[in-house]
N, C-alpha and C positions, 0 to 999 in steps of 0.2 A: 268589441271588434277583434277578429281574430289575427294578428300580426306577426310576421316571422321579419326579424334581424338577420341575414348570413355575413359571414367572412368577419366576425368578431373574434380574431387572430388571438389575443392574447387575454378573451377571455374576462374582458374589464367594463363593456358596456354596463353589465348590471350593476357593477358598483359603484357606477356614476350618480349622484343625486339627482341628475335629470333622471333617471329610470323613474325615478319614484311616482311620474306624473303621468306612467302606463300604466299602475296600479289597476283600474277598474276593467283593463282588456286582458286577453288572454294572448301571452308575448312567448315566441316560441326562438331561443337565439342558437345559431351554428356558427362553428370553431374552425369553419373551411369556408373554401371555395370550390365548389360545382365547373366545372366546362360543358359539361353532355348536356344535352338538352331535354333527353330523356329521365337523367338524374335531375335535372333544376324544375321538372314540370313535376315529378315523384315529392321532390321538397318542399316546393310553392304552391300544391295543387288546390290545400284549403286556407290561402290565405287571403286574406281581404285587403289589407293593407302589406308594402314594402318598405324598410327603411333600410336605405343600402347606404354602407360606408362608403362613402366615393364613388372611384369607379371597379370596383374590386369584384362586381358582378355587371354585366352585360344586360339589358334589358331589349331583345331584338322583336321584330316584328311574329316571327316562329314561335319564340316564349311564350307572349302577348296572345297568343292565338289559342292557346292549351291552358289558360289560366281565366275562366268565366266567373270567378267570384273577387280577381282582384279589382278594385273599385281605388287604390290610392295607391300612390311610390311616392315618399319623403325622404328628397335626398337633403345628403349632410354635406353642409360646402353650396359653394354654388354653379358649380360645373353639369352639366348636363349631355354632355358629348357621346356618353356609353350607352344613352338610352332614345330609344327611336321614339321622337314625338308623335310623330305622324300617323304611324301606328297604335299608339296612348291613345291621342285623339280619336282615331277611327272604331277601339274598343270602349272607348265612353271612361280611362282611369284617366284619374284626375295626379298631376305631378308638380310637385313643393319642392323648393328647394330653399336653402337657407343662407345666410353669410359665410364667408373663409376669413380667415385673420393671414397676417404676411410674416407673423411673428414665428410660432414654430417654421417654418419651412427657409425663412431667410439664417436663422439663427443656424439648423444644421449644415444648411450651405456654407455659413464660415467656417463652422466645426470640421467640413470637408476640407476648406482651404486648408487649413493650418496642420491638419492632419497626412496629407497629400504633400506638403511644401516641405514639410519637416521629418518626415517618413515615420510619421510615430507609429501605427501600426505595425510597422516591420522592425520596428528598434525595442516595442513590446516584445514581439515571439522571440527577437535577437535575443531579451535580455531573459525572456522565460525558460532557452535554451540553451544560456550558459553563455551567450557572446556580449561582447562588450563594444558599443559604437563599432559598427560596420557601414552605417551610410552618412552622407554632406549634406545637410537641408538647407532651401535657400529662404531668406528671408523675405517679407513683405516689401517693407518701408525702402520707399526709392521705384520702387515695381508699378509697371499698366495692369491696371484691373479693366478688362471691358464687360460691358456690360448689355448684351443683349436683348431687350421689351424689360422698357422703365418703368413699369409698374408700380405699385405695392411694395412686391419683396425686392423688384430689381432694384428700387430706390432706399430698402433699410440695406441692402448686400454694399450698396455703393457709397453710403454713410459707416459701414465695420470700413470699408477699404480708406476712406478718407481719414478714419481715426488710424489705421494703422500706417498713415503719412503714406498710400500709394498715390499715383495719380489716376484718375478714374476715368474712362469713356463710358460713349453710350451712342447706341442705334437703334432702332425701332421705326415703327409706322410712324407717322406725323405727328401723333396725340402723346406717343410715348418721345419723342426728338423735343419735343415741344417741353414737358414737362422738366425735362434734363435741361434746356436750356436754363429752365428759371429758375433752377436747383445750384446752376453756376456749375453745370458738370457740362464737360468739352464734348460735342456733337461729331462724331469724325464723318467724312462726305459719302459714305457708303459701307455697305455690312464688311467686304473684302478689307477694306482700311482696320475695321473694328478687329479682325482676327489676326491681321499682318502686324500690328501693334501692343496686342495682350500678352504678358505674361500669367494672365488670370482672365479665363473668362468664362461665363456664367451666360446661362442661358435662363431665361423667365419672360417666356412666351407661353401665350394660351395654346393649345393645341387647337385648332380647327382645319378647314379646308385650305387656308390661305398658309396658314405655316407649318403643315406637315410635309415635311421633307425639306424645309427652309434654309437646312445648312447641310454643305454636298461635299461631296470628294473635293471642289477647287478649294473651301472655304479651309478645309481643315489641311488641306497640303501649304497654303500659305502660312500659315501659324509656325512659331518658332518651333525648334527642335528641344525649346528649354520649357515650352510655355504647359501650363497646366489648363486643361478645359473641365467646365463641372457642370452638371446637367442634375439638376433637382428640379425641374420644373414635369416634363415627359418626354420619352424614349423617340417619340417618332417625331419630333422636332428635328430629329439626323436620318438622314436619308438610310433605308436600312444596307447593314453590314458597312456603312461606309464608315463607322468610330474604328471597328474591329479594323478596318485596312490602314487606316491613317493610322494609329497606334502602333501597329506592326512596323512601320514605315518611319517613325519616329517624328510624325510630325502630325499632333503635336506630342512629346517627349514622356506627358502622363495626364490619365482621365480620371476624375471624380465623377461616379453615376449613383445616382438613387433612385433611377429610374430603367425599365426594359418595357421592350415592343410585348412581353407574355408576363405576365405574373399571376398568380405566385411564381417565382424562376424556378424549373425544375433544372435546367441545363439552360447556358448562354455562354459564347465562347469568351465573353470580356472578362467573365468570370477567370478563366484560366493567363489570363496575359498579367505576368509582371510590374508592368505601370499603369494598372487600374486598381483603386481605392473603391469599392462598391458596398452598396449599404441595402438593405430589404426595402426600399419607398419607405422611407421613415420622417419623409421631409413633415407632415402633418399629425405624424404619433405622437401627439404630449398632452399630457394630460389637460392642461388649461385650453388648450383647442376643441380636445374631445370635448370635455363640457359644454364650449359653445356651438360646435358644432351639433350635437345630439339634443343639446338645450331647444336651439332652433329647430330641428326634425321631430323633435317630440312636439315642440307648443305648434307648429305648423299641420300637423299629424290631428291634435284636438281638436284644434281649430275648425277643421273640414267633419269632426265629426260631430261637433256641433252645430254646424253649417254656419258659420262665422264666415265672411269673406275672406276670402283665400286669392290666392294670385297661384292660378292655373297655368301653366308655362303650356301645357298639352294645347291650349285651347287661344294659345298666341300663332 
């Protein structure tokens, strides 16, 4: 089978020992990301199978429409949000998706706390440019961590912040309230309480229709003028341009992002602002993830082309 990989950024797929289990097909990998649609039909035109990192290519109905030999898309992870079912469906490719782990993506989330809290990226360049403590970092322990959709990583995010003796909240739909309950983390009576209360807060919500645009100009004007918000989850969970206004505004005081509304970023203005901490979406880059994540895109990948039962998401 003929299969092309894109947006394999750093060039590391094939060193994965999952690769080894593409051996008998013909695997074609790029080191970018396409936006045209004229360039991603050029790219994809002889391919049969897709395996897409995330969501780091777009799969639209347009695409879908210019690609007569693609026959499969095995995604890594199991979000599916970038890719039009409906359209899959209606062209006969059949679409895989696989497990996520909450380990890489909770982990650089605290990496962001303590980096953001303590201004260590700026006491870096202070110290690489010859200055010596220039900024007051404030510490954890004593501090509200809230916690926005209990999930997975919200619930390991909310276990670093209990070791780090913070006190923790949590808000979410009912499933994720619920779960915090019986975690013995504190419920508070509404999302506005959860932000007027954090010195830390953390977003790890799915993106779909329900919470895109979820948190707005009132939510983030509430929030202290000290409090730090960090957003590893995705970009359009904040109503757009409303991080950049509230920032500007001082409230809240400084943002941790690993996520935007466009990436690759060529330009984004948080980029330029003083109390944002920003990282390239690296929340799922590690190694130990990759493997399972490609482990699963690949055995899920054979599987169909063995005709092995498969769980067709297109076809849900």
């Amino acid at each position: 089978m003929n299969i092309v990989i894109p947006d394999d950024y750093q060039d590391v797929v094939r060193h994965l020992p999952a690769f080894d289990r593409l051996s008998d097909h013909q695997v074609t990998l790029f080191n970018d990301t396409l936006t045209s649609l004229d360039a991603q039909v050029e790219r994809f035109h002889h391919a049969e199978a897709l395996v897409l990192i995330r969501e780091r290519t777009r799969i639209t109905r347009a695409l879908l429409e210019r690609l007569p030999k693609l026959r499969v898309i095995s995604q890594t992870g199991g979000g599916v949000a970038h890719i039009d079912l409906e359209a899959c469906r209606e062209h006969g490719v059949t679409v895989l998706a696989g497990r996520g782990s909450p380990t890489a993506a909770a982990e650089l989330t605290w990496a962001l706390v303590l980096a953001a809290m303590r201004h260590i990226p700026e006491e870096v360049a202070n110290l690489k440019a010859g200055r010596w403590q220039r900024t007051l970092g404030t510490a954890l322990e004593g501090r509200t961590l809230g916690i926005l959709g209990y999930g997975k990583i919200g619930a390991r995010v909310a276990r670093y912040g209990q070791t780090f003796d913070m006190k923790v909240l949590a808000w979410g739909r009912e499933g994720s309230r619920e779960r915090a309950r019986q975690a013995g983390i504190e419920v508070v009576a509404s999302q506005r309480e959860l932000f007027e209360r954090s010195d830390v807060l953390s977003l790890h919500l799915r993106l779909n229709e329900a919470t895109r645009g979820i948190v707005g100009n009132a939510d983030l004007a509430a929030m202290k003028s000290s409090a730090l918000l960090v957003n590893t989850s995705r970009a359009e969970l904040i109503a757009s341009g409303a991080l950049e206004a509230a920032l500007r505004t001082g409230r809240p005081g400084m943002a941790a992002v690993d996520v935007f509304e466009q990436e690759p970023v060529v330009e984004d203005p948080l980029l330029h602002l003083p109390n944002v901490l920003a990282t390239p979406h690296l929340g799922y880059v590690e190694k130990d993830g990759y493997e399972l994540y490609f482990g699963d895109a690949f055995s899920n990948l054979i599987a169909f082309i063995e005709g092995q039962k498969i769980d067709d998401l297109a076809a849900q």
